[in-house]
N, C-alpha and C positions, 0 to 999 in steps of 0.2 A: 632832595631829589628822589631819592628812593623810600620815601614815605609820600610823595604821589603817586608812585608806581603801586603800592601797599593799597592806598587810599582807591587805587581806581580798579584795583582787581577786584576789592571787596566793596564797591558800589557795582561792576558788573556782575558778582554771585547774587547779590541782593536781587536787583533787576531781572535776571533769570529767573530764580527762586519766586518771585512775583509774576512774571508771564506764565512758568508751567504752572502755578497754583488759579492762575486766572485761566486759563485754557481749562483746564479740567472743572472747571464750575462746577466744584462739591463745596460740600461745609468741611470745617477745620477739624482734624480731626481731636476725639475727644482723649481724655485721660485715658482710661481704659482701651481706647483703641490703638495707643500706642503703646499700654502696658501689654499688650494683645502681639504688637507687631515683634518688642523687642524680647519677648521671652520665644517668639518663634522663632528668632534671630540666634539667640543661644541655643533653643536645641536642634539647634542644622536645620530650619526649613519649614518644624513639626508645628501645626497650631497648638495652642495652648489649654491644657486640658479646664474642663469649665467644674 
């Protein structure tokens, strides 16, 4: 019983996680774009120096 409960929270993040990526009609983002995001993430905020 409680691994359909498991089962259907993590088909509804999926489902979300597909509607905001379909709403936003951009491309995926790239390697580097997310090596871009999570180093801005470590230094509190700061982009990443190039």
């Amino acid at each position: 019983m409680i691994s359909y409960v498991i089962l259907g929270v993590a088909f509804l993040y999926v489902v979300i996680h597909i509607a905001i990526y379909a709403s936003r009609q951009r491309n995926p983002l790239t390697r580097d774009d997310m090596d871009e995001m999570l180093l801005a993430t470590l230094n509190g905020g700061d982009k990443g120096h190039e």
